[in-house]
Legacy VTK file of the C-alpha trace (Angstrom):
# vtk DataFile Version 3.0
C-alpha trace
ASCII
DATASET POLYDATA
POINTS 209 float
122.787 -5.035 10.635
120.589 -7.732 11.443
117.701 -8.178 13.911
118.368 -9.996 17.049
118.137 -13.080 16.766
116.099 -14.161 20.319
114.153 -11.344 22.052
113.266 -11.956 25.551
109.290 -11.615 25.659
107.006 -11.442 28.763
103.187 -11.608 28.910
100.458 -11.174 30.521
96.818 -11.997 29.922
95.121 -8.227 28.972
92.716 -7.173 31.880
90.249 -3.874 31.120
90.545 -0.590 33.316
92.793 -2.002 36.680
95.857 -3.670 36.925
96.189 -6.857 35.532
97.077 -9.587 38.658
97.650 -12.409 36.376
101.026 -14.224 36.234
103.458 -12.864 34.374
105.086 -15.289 31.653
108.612 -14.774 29.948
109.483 -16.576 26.750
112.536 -16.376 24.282
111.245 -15.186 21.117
113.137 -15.112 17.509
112.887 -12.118 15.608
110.563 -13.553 12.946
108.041 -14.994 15.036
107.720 -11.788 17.149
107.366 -9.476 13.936
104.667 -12.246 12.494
103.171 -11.489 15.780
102.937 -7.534 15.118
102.281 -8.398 11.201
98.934 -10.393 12.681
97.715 -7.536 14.606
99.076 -4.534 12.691
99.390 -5.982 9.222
102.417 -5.720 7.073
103.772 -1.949 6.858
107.330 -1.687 7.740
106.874 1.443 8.908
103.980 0.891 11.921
106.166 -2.788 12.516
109.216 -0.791 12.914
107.216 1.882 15.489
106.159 -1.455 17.272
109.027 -2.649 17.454
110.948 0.170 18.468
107.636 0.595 21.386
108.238 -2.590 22.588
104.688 -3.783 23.236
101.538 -5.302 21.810
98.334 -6.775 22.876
97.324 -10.071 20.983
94.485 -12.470 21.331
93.761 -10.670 24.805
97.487 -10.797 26.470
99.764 -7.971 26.596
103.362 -8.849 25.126
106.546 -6.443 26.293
109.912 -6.237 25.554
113.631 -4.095 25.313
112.028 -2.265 22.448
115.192 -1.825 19.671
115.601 -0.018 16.338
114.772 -2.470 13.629
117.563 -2.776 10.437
114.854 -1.709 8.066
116.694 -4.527 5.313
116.486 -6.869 7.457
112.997 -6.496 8.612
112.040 -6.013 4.727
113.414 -9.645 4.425
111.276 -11.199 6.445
107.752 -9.347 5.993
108.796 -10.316 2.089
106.863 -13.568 2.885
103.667 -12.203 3.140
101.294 -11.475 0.702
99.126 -8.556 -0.274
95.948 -7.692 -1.136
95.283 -8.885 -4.609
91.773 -7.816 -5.683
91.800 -9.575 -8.928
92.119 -13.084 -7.257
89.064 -14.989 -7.994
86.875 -16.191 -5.019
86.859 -20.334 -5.165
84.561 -22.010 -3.100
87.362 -24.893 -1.838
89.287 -22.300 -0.241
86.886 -21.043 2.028
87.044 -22.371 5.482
85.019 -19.638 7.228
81.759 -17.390 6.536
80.489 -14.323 8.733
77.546 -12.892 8.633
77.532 -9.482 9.463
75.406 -6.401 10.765
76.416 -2.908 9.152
79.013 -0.772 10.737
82.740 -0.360 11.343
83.668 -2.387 13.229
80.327 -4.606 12.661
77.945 -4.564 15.730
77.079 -8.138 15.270
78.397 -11.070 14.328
78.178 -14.799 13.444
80.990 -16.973 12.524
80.537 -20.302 10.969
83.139 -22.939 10.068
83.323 -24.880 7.259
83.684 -28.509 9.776
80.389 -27.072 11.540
78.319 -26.419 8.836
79.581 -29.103 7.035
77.956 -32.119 9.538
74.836 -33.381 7.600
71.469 -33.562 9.476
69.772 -37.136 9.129
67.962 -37.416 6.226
69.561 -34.496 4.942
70.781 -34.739 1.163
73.324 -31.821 1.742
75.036 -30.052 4.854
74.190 -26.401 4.971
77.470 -25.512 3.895
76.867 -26.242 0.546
74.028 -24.264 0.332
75.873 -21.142 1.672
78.991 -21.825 -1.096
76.084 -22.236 -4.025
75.165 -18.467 -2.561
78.644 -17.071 -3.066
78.584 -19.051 -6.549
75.443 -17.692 -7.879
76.518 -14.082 -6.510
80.532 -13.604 -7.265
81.217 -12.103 -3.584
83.005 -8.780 -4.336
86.841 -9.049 -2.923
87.791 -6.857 0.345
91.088 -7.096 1.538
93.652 -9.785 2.921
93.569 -10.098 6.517
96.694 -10.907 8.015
94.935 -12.062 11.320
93.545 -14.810 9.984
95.996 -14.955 7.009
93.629 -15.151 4.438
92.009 -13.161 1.638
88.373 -11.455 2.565
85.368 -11.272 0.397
81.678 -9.821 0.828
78.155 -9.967 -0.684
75.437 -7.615 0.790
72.860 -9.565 2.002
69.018 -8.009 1.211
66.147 -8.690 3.964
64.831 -11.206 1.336
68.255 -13.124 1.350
68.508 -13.562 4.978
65.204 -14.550 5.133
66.096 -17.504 3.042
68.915 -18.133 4.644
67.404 -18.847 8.536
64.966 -21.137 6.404
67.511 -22.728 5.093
69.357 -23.307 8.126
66.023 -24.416 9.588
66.075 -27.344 7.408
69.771 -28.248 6.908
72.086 -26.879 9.720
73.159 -29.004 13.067
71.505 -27.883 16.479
73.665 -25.455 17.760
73.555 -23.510 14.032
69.851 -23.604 14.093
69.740 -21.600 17.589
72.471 -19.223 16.355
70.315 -18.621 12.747
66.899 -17.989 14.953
68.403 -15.171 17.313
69.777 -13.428 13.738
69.184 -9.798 14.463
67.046 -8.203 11.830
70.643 -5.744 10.662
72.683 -8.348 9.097
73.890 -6.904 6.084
76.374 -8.886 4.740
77.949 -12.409 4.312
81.454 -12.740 4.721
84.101 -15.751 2.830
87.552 -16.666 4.239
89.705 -17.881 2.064
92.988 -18.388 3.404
96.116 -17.968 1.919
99.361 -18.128 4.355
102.667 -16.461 3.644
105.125 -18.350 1.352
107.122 -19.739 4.358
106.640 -20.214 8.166
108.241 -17.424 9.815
LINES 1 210
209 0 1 2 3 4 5 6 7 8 9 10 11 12 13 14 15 16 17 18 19 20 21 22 23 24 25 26 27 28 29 30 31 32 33 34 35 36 37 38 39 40 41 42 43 44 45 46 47 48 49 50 51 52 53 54 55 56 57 58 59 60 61 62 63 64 65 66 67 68 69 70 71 72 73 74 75 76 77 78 79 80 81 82 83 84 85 86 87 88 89 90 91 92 93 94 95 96 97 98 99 100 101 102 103 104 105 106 107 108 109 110 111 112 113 114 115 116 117 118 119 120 121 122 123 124 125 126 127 128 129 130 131 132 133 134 135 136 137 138 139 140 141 142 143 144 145 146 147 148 149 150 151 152 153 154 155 156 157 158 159 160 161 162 163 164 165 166 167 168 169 170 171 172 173 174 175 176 177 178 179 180 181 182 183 184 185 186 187 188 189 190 191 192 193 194 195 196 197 198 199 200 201 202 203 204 205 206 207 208
């Protein structure tokens, strides 16, 4: 049979350890926007979507989500999480695609991080031959970043390079000369356990849910 087709949502923003005294929001969800929901935060096994599903609640960029949890048509459901892709650790990295890198302290999950966006790095500094983002995709060039995983939260594919003491190094210099203001300050407060640089490379499901 199939899935419902609207599924009356409410939400909440997500408050830590007390009860949450924030307004509470319904909205009239269709079946494949809630389960791209879930597929965001859980990623895409039928099984755990189903269990979510069937739970009837999920916390997503910091607000609680609940609903009449139901029994998912496992068909049905396969039908729609058919648009997403999978990890596919043969796929070359390429420099265009990146929109996002991370740098990254050891640990799981890390204990530090920076996130940089292609549009911020990007601006050119007067006098400047090159923004700093070019300098960070000639790194990933040089180096063939090793591939990760797909990340459904950000719908994109994931690869890494370890980053050596010597490398970072270079890197705050480099961001010393070529990066905008607000880069610069983020590159001088680096802690000394970055480990790694992170690409995002995004590639979104075949169609819109």
């Amino acid at each position: 049979m199939p899935l419902p087709e609207t599924i009356l949502v409410k939400y909440t923003e997500e408050e830590a350890e007390y009860i949450s005294m924030r307004p509470l929001v319904r909205q009239t969800f269709r079946a494949a926007e809630l389960v791209d929901m879930i597929v965001r935060v859980s990623g895409k096994d039928a099984g755990r979507v189903q269990k979510i599903l069937a739970g009837g609640t999920i916390v997503f960029h910091n607000f609680r989500y609940w609903w009449q949890g139901f029994e998912a048509d496992p068909v049905a459901l396969a039908e729609i999480l058919k648009i997403y892709p999978d990890a596919d650790p043969l796929r070359a990295f390429r420099a265009e695609s990146c929109t996002e890198v991370i740098l990254e302290s050891s640990g799981s999950p890390a204990r530090y991080s920076l996130r940089i966006a292609r549009n911020a790095a990007s601006k050119r500094r007067l006098l400047r031959a090159r923004p700093f983002w070019d300098i960070l995709m000639k790194l990933a060039r040089n180096a063939a970043p090793d591939y990760r995983e797909y990340s459904y939260s950000v719908r994109g594919d994931i690869y890494a390079l370890p980053l050596s003491a010597d490398q970072l190094a270079r890197l705050v210099r480099e961001a010393t000369r070529y990066a905008s203001g607000s880069l610069r300050a983020d590159f001088a407060a680096l802690p000394s356990s970055i480990s790694h640089i992170v690409f995002v490379c995004p590639r979104k499901p075949s169609s819109s849910p």
